[in-house]
ROROKE-632683 format. One record per atom (N, C-alpha, C, O, CB): residue number from 1; residue in three letters; atom name; x, y, z. Coordinates in steps of 0.02 Angstrom, whole numbers, padded with zeros to 5 digits. Glycine has a CB too. Layout:
<atoms>
NUM,ALA,CA,X,Y,Z
...
</atoms>
This chain:
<atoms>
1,UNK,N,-00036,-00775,-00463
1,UNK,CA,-00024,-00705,-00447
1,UNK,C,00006,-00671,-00508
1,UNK,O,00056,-00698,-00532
1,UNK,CB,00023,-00699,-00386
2,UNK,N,-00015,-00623,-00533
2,UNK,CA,-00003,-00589,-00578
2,UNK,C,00063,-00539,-00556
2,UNK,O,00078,-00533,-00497
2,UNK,CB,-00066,-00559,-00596
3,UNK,N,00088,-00515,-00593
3,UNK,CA,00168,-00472,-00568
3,UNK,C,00213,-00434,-00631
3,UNK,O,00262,-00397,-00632
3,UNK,CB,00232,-00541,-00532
4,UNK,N,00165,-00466,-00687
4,UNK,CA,00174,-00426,-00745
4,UNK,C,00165,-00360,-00761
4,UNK,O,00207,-00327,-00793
4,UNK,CB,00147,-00447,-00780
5,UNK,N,00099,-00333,-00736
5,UNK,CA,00098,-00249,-00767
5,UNK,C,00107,-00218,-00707
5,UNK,O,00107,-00245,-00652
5,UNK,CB,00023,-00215,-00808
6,UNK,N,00118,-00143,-00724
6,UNK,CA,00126,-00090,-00684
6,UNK,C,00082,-00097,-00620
6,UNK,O,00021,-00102,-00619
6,UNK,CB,00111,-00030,-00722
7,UNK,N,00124,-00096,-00567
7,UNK,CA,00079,-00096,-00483
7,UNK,C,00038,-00020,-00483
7,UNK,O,00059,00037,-00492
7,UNK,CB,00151,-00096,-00395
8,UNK,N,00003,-00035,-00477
8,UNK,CA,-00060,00018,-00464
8,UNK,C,-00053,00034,-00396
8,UNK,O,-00033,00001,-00347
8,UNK,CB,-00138,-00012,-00477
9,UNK,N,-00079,00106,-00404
9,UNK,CA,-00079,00151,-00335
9,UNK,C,-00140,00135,-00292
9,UNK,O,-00189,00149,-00326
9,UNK,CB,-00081,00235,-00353
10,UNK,N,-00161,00111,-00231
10,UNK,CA,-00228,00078,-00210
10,UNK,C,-00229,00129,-00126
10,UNK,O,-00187,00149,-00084
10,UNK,CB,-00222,-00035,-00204
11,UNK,N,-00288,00132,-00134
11,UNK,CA,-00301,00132,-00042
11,UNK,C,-00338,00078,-00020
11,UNK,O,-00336,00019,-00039
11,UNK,CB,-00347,00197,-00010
12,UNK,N,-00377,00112,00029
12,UNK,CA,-00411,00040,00081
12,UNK,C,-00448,-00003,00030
12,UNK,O,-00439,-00060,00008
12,UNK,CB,-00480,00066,00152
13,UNK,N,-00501,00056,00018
13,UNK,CA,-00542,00029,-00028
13,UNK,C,-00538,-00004,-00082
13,UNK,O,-00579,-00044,-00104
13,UNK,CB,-00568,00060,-00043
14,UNK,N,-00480,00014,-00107
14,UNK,CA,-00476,-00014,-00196
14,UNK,C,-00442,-00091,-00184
14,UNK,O,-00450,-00139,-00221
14,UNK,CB,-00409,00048,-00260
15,UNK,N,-00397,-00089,-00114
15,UNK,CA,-00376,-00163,-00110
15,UNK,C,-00409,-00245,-00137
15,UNK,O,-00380,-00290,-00167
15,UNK,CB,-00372,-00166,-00044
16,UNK,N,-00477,-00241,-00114
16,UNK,CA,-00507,-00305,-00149
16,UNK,C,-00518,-00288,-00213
16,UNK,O,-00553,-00336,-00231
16,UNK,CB,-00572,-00332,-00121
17,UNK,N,-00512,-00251,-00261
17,UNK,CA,-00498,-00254,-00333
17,UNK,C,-00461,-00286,-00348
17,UNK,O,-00469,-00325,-00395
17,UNK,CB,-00483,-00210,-00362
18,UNK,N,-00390,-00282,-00306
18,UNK,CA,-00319,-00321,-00342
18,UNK,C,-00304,-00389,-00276
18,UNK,O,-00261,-00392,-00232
18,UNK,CB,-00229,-00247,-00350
19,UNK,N,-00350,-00427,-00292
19,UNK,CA,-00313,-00472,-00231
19,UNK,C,-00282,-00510,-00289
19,UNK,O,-00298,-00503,-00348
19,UNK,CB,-00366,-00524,-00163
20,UNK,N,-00231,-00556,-00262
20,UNK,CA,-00185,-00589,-00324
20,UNK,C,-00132,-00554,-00360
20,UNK,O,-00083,-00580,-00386
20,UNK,CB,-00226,-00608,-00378
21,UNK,N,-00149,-00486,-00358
21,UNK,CA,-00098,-00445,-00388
21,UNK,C,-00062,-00385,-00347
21,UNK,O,-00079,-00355,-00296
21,UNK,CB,-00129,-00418,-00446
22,UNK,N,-00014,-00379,-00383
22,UNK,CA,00040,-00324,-00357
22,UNK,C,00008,-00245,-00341
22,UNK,O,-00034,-00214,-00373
22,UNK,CB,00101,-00315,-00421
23,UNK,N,00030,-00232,-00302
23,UNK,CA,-00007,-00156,-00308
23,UNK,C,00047,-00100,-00287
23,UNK,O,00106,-00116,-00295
23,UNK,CB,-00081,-00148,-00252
24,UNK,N,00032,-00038,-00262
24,UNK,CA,00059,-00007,-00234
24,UNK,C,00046,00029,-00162
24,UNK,O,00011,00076,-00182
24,UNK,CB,00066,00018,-00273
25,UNK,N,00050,00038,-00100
25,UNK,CA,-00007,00061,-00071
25,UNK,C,00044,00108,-00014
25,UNK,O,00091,00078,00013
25,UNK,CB,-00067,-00007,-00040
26,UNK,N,00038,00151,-00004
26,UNK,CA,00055,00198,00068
26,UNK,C,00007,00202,00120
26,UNK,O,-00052,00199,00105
26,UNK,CB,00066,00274,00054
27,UNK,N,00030,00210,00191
27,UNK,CA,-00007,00188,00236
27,UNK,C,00033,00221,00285
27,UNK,O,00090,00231,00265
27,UNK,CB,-00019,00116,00239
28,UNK,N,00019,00247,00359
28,UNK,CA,00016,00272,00418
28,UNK,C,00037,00216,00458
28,UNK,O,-00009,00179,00477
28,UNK,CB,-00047,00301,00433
29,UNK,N,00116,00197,00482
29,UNK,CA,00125,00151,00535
29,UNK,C,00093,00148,00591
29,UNK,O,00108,00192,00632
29,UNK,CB,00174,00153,00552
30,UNK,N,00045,00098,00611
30,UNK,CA,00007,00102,00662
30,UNK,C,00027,00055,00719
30,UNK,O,00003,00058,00776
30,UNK,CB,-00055,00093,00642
31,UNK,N,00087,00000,00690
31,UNK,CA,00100,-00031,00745
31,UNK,C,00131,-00104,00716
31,UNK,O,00095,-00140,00681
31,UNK,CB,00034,-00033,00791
32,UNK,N,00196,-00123,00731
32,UNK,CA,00212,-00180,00707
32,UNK,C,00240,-00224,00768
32,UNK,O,00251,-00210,00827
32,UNK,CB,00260,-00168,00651
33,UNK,N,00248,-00291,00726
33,UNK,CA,00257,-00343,00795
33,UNK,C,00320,-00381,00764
33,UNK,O,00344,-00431,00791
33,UNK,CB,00178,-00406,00817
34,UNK,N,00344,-00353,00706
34,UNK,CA,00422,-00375,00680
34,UNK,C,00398,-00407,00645
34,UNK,O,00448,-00436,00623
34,UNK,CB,00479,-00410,00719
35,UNK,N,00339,-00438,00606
35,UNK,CA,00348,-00490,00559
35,UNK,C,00260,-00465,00520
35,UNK,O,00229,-00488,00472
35,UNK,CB,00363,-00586,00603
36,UNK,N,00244,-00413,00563
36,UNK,CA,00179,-00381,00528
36,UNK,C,00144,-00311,00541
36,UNK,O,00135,-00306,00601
36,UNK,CB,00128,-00425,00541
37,UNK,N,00132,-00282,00523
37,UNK,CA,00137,-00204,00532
37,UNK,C,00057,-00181,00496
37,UNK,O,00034,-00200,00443
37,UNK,CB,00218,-00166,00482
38,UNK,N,00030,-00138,00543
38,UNK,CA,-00031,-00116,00541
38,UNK,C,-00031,-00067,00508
38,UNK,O,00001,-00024,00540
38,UNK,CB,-00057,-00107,00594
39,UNK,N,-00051,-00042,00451
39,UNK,CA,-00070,00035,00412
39,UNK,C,-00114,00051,00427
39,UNK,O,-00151,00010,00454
39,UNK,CB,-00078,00045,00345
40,UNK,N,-00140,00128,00420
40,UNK,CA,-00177,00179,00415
40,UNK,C,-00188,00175,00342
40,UNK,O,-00131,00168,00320
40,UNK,CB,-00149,00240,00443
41,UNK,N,-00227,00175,00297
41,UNK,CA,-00226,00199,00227
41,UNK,C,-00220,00259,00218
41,UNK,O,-00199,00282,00271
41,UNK,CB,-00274,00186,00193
42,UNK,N,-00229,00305,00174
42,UNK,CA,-00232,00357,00151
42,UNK,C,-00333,00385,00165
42,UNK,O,-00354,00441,00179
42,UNK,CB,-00195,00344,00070
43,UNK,N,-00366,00331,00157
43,UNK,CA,-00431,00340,00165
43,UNK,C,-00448,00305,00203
43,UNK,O,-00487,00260,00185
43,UNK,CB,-00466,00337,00120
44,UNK,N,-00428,00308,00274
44,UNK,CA,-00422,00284,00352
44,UNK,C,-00451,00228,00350
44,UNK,O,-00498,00218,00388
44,UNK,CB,-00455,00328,00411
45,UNK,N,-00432,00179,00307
45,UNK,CA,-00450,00100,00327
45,UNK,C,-00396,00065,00354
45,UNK,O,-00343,00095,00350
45,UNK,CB,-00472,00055,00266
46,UNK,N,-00393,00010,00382
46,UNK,CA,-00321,-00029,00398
46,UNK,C,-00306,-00081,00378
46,UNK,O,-00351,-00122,00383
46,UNK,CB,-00306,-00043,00453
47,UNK,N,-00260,-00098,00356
47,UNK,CA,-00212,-00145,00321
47,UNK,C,-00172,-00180,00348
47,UNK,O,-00133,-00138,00369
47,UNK,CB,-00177,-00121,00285
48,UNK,N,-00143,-00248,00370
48,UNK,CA,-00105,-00288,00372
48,UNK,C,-00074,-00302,00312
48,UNK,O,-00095,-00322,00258
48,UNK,CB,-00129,-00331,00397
49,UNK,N,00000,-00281,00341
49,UNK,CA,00059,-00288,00297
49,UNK,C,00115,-00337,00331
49,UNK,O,00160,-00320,00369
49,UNK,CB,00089,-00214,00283
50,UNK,N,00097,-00416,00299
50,UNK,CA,00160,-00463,00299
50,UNK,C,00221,-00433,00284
50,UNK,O,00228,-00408,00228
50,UNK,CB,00154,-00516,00251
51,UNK,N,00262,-00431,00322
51,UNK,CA,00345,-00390,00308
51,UNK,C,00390,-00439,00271
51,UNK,O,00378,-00498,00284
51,UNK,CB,00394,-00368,00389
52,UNK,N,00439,-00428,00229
52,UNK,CA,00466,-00474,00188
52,UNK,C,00515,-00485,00239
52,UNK,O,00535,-00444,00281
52,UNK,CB,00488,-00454,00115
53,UNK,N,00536,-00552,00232
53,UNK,CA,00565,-00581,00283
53,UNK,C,00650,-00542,00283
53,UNK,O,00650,-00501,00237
53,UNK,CB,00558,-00669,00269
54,UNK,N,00695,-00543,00306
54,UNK,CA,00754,-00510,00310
54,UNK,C,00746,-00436,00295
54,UNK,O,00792,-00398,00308
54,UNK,CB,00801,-00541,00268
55,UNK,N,00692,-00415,00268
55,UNK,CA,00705,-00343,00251
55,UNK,C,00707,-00301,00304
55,UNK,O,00674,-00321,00351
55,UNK,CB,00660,-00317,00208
56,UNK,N,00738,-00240,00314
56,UNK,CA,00741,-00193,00375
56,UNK,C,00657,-00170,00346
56,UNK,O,00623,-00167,00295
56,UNK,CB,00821,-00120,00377
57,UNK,N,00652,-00151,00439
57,UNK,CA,00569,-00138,00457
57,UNK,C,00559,-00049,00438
57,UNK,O,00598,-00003,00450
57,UNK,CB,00550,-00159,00562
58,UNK,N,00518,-00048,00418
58,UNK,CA,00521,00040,00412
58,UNK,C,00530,00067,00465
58,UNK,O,00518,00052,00524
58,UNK,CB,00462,00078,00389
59,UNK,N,00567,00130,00424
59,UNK,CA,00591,00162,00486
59,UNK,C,00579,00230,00520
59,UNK,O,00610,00258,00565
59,UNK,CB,00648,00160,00481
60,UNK,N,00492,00261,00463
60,UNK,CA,00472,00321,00476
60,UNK,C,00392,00305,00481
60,UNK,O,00369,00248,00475
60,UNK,CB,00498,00374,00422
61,UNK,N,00349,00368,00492
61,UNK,CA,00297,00363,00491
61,UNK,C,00258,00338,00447
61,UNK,O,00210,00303,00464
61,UNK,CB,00287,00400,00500
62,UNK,N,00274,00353,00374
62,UNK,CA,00228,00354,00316
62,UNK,C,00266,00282,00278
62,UNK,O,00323,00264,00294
62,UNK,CB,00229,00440,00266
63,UNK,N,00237,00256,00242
63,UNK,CA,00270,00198,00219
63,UNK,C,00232,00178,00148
63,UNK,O,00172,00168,00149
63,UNK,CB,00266,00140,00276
64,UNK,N,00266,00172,00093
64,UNK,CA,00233,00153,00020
64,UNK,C,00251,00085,00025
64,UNK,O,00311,00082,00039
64,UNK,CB,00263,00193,-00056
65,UNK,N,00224,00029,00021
65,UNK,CA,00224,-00038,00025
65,UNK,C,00227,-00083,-00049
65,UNK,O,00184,-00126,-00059
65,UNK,CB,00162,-00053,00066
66,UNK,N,00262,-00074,-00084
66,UNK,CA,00221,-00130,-00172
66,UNK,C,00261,-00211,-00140
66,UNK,O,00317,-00227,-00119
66,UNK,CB,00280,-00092,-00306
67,UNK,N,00185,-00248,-00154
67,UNK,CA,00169,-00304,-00110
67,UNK,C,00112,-00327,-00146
67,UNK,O,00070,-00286,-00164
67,UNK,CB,00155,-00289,-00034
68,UNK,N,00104,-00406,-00163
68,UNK,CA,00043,-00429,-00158
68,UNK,C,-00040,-00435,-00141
68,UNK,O,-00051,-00490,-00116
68,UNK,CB,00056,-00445,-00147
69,UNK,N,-00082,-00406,-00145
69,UNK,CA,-00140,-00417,-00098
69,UNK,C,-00145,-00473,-00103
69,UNK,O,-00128,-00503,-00154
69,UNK,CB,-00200,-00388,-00106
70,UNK,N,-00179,-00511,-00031
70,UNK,CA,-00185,-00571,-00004
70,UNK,C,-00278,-00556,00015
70,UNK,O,-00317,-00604,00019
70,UNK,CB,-00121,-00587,00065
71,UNK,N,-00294,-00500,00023
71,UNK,CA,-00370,-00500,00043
71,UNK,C,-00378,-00420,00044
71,UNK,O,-00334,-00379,00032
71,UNK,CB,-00390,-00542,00125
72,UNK,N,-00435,-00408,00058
72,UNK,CA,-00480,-00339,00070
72,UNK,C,-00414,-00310,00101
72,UNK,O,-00372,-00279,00069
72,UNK,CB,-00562,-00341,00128
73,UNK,N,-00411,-00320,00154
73,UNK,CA,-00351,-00286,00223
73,UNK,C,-00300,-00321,00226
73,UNK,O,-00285,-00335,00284
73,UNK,CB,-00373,-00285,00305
74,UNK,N,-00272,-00339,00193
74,UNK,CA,-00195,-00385,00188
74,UNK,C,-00153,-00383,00141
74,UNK,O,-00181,-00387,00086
74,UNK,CB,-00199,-00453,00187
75,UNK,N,-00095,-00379,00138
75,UNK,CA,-00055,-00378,00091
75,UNK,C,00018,-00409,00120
75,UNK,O,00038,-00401,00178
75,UNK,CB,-00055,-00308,00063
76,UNK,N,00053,-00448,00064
76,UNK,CA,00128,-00450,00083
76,UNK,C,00181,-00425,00048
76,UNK,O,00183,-00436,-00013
76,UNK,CB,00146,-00507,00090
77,UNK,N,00210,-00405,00065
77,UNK,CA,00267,-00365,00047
77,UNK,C,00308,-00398,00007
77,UNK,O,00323,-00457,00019
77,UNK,CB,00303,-00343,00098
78,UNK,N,00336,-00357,-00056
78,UNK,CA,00387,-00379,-00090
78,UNK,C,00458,-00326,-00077
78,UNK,O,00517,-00343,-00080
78,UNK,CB,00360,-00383,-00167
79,UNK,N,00431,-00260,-00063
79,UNK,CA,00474,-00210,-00024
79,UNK,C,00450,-00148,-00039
79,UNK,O,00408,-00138,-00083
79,UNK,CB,00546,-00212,-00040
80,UNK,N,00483,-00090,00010
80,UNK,CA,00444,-00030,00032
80,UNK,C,00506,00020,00009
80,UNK,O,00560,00015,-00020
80,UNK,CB,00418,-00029,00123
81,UNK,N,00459,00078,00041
81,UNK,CA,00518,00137,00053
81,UNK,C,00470,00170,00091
81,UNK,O,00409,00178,00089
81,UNK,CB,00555,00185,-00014
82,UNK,N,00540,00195,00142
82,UNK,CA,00523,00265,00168
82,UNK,C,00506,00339,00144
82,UNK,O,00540,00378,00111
82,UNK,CB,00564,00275,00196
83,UNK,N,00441,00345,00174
83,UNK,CA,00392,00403,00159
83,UNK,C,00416,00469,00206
83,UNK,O,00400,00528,00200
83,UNK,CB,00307,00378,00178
84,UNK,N,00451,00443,00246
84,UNK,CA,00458,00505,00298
84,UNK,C,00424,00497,00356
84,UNK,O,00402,00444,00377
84,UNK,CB,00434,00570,00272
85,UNK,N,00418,00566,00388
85,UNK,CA,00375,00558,00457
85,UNK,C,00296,00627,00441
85,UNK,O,00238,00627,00460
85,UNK,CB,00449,00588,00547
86,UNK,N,00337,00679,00397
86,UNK,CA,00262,00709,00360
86,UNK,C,00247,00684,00307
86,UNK,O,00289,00654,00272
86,UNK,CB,00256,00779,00341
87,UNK,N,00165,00694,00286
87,UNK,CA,00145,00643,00224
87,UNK,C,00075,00691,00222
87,UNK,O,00040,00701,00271
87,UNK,CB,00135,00538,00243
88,UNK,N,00057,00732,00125
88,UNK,CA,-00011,00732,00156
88,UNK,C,-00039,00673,00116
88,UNK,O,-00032,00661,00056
88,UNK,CB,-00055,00806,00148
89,UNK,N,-00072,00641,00160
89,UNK,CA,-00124,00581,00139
89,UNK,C,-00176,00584,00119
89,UNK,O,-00205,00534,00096
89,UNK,CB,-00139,00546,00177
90,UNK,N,-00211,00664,00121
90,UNK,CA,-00266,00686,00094
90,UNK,C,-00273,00696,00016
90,UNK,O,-00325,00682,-00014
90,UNK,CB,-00276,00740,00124
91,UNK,N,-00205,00726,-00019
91,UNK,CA,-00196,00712,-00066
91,UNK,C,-00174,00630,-00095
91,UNK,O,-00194,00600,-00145
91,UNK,CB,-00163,00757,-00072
92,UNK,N,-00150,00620,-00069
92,UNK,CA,-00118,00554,-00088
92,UNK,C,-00179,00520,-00108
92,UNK,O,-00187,00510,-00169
92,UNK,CB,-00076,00515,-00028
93,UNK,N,-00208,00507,-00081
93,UNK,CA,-00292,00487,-00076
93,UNK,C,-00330,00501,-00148
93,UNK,O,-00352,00457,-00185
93,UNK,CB,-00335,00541,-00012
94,UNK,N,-00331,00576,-00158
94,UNK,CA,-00356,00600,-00196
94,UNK,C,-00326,00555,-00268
94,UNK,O,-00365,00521,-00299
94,UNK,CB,-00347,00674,-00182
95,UNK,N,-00250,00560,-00290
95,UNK,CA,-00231,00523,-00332
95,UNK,C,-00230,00464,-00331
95,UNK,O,-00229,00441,-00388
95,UNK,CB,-00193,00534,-00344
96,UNK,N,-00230,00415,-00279
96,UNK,CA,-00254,00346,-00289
96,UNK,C,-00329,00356,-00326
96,UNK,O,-00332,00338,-00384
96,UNK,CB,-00258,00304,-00212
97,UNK,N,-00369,00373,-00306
97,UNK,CA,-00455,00402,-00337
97,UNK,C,-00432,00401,-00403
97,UNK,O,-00432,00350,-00437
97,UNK,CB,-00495,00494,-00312
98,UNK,N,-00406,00469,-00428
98,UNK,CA,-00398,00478,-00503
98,UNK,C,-00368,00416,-00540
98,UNK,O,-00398,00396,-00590
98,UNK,CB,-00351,00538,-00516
99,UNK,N,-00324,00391,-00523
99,UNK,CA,-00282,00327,-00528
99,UNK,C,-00317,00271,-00578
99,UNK,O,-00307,00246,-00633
99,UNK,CB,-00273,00294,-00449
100,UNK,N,-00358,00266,-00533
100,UNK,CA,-00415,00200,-00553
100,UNK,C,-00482,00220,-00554
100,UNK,O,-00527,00186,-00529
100,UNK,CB,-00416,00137,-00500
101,UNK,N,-00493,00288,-00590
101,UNK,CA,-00544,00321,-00608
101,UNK,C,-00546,00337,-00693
101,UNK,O,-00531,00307,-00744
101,UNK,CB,-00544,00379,-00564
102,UNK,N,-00568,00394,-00678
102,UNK,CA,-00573,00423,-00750
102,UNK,C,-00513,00433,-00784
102,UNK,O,-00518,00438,-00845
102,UNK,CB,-00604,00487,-00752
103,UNK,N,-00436,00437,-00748
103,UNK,CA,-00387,00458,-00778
103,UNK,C,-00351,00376,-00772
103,UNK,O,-00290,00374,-00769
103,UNK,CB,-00351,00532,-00743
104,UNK,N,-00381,00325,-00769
104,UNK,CA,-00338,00274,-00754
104,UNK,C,-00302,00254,-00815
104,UNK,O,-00267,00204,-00809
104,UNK,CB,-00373,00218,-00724
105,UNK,N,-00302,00289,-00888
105,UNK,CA,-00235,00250,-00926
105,UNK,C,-00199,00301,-00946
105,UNK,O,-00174,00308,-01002
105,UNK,CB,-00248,00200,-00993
106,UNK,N,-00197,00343,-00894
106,UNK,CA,-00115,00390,-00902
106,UNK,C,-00075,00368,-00841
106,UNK,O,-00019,00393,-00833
106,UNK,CB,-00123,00491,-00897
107,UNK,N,-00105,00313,-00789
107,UNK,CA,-00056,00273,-00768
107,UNK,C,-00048,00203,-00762
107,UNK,O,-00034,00177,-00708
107,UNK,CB,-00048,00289,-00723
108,UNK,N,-00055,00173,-00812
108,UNK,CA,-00066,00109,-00819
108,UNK,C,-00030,00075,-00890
108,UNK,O,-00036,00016,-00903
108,UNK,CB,-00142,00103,-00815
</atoms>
């Protein structure tokens, strides 16, 4: 697992790019069971997010996760923050796109 460079901003889609590596990802709480928690992406795919063990569970709607990918739709957590309960995700979206597009080494 790589953990060296800058975590990249990802949605649904971009997730199997970085399996093995760190990323960054925000997501729409859709439902947790205390030890794993369902996202919304930003570009309405869903995500399984392994919760780091002792850490407090989020505690708003919106949630930025930097965590491991483990697969396409999986990731585990190294730790989060609270996003709040408004979020627009439409943009958010938009800059994950630019991210790892044409503008990808003004953040990398």
């Amino acid at each position: 697992m790589d953990t060296s460079a800058p975590s990249p901003r990802v949605n649904g889609e971009l997730m199997g790019r970085f399996v093995g590596k760190k990323v960054l990802l925000v997501g729409k709480n859709e439902g947790s069971d205390g030890s794993t928690m369902t996202v919304r992406t930003p570009d309405e795919k869903t995500v399984t997010v392994q919760l780091a063990p002792g850490s407090p569970a989020p505690a708003t709607a919106f949630v930025e996760f930097e965590g491991i990918v483990d697969a396409a739709a999986a990731m585990t957590e190294t730790s989060h923050v609270d996003f709040g309960d408004n979020f627009d995700m439409y943009t958010y979206n938009e800059l994950t796109k630019e991210a790892n597009g044409r503008s990808q080494a003004l953040f990398m």
